[in-house]
Each structure stands twice: as C-alpha cells, then as structure tokens.
N, C-alpha and C positions, 0 to 999 in steps of 0.2 A: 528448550530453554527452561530452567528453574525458577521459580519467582513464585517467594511467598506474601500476601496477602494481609496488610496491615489489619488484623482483627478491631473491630467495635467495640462490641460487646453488645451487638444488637445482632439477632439472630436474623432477619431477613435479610440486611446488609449482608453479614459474613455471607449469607447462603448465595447472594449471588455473588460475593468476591469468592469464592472456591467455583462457581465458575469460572471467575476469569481466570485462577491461575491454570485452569485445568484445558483452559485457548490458548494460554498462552506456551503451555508447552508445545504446543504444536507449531509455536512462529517458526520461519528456518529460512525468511527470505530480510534482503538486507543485511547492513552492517551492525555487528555487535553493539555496537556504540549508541545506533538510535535502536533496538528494540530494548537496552537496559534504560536507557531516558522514556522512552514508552509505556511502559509495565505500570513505573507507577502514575504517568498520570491519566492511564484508566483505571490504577486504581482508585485516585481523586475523582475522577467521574461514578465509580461504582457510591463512593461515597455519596455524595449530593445525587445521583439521582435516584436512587432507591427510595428514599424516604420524599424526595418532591414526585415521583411518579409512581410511588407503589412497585417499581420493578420488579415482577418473580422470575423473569429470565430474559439474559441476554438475545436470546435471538429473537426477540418484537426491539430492537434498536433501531430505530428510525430515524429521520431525517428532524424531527419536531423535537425529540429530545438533544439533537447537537445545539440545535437552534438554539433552547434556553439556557443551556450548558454555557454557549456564547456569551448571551446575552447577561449569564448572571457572573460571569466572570469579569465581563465587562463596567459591573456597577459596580466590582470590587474595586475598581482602577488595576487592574491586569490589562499591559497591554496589546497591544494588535497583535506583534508578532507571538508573546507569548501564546495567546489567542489561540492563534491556529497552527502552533506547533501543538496543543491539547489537543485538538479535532482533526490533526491530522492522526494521532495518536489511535484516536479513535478510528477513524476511517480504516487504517491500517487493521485494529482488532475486527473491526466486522468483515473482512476477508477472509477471518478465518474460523468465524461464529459458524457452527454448522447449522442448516434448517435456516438459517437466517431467514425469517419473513418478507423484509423488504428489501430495496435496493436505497441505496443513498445518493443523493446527488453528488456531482462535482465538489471538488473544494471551494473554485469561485461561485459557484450557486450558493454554496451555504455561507462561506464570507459575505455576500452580500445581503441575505437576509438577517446576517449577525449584526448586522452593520461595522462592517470592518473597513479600512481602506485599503487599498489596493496596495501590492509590494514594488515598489518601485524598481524596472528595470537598468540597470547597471550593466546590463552588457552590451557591447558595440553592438548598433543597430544594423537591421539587414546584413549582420556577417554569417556567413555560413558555415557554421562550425562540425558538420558532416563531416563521413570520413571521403576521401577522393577511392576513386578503382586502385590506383596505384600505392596508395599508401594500405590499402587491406591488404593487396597482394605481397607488399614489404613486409606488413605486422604475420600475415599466414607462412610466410617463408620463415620467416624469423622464427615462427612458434615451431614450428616442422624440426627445424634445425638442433632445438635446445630440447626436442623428446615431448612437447605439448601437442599434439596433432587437433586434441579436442577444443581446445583453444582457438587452432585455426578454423574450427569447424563453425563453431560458436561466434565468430568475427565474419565469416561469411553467411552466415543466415542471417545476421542483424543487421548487414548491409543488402542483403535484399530482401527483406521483408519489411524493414525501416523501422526495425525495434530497438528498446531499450535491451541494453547485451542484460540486466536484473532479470528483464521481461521473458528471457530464454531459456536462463539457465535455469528457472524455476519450474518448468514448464515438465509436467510427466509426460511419459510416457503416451497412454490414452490421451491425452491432450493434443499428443502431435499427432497422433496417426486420427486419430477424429477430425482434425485439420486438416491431413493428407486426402482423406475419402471426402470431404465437405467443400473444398477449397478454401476454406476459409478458420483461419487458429482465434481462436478464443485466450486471450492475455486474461489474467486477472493480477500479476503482481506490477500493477499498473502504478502512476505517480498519481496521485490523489486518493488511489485504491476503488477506482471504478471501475471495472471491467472494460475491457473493448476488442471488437472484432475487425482482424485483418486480412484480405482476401489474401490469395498465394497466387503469385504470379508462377508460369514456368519456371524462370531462372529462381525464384525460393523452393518450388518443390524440390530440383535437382539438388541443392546445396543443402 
C-alpha cells in the first residue's frame, strides 16, 4: 500500500512520519477500505505524539502512549466510537512495526483505561452464529465445483482450528509449518491486533 505522509515542516515529526509510510507499505491484511481510513489517522497520531513524547521511533509504541492519545482526544470532545476507531488504527500499525519493543494490550484493556464506554451489543444474544459441519461441507463442495479448491481448503482449517478465515489467509508459510512441528499456530492478524496462540487438534493438523 502507498500512502504519503502529511509533511510539517518540523523535521523530527516528518522523520518519524516516513517511518510510517515506509510500515505502511507493508499492510497486506484486511479490506482496502479500512487500511486507506487507517493511514491517516496514524498519521494524526504521528502528529501529536512526537512532539508530546519526543518520539524518535515507532517501534518503543507502547501501551502509555495510546492511553494519552485517548485521553487527549477525549478532552477534544471526540467521541467514543471515534475513539477507538483511532486506536484501533493504531493497534493494527504495530503489527506490523518491526523490532517493535513492547506488546500492547487488548483493545478492551486500553478502552478502559481511556475511559471509554463499552460498545453496545446489538446482536441476538446466545445465538450461535458458527458455521454447522454440514454447511462447510455445502460451502467446500461448492468451492471445488466452481474451480476454487483453496477456498475449500481455507473453510476447512478455520472450522477446525476455530479461526477467523483473515486469521488464515494471512498466515505464511514458516508460520504454519512452525505450528505443524509445535502444535500450536501463532495468529497475529488478530481483531484487536494482539497476538494469540491456538493449539492444533488432529482433525486441524490433517486439514
């Protein structure tokens, strides 16, 4: 992905906004849609924090700097959900910060020391919106039939390993076979953008 870099005209800013666009070429997970609404508003964070924290490089992003990010966008009257569509923004760019230093918490760990409120669930409660055996086995027939085999492939690992299908297809190479030999795959294009490990059952190794 392309994305240039709103200049200053302050030279420690700029310097670590050509870091960012130089992570951001490397996004490649996700819909287009949210990593071109993304770009800039790490760029609006490059802004404000460089000069509140002295920033010389993205990879010391920590969890203390979303915090105040929060918190000062908060006394702008910016609200909730805008909120933590920016921090998610965020979360997302340090996925792919290399050297990164730290690990970040959750998005609900850091909402709540932003002081956010919670987003209200709107979907039917207790419904199981899983896929059934029988309807994988209709979507993998289906894919077979129209010349997609990897499709089916891809529909059957994420119903037994109980992942997001994003979760999968992002995943290289060395990722899976590190998983195959360990038992357990390491996700990182995760929804909040935390890492997390999932053991491999039988029926995931085979599929």
């Amino acid at each position: 992905m392309r994305y240039s870099f709103p200049e200053t005209g302050i030279k420690a800013t700029d310097d670590l906004g050509r870091q960012l666009e130089k992570i951001i070429r490397t996004w490649n997970r996700g819909a287009y849609k949210t990593r071109y609404r993304y770009a800039p508003a790490c760029s609006r964070f490059v802004k404000w924090v460089q000069p509140a924290f002295k920033m010389q490089k993205l990879a010391n992003l920590q969890d203390k700097h979303l915090i105040a990010y929060g918190k000062y966008l908060k006394s702008k009257g910016c609200t909730d959900k805008y909120i933590k569509n920016e921090i998610s923004a965020l979360q997302y760019l340090h996925t792919y910060i290399p050297n990164a230093r730290y690990e970040l918490s959750n998005s609900k760990e850091i909402n709540v020391k932003i002081g956010l409120a919670s987003t209200p669930n709107n979907k039917a409660k207790n419904l199981d919106q899983s896929w059934t055996r029988d309807e994988v086995v209709h979507f993998c027939q289906h894919a077979r039939e129209h010349g997609h085999p990897r499709y089916a492939q891809m529909a059957q690992i994420t119903y037994h390993v109980g992942t997001r299908l994003e979760e999968i297809v992002t995943l290289r190479r060395n990722e899976v076979e590190n998983g195959l030999r360990r038992g357990v795959l390491r996700l990182t294009s995760t929804k909040g953008g935390r890492p997390r490990k999932v053991p491999l059952s039988e029926a995931a190794r085979r599929s």
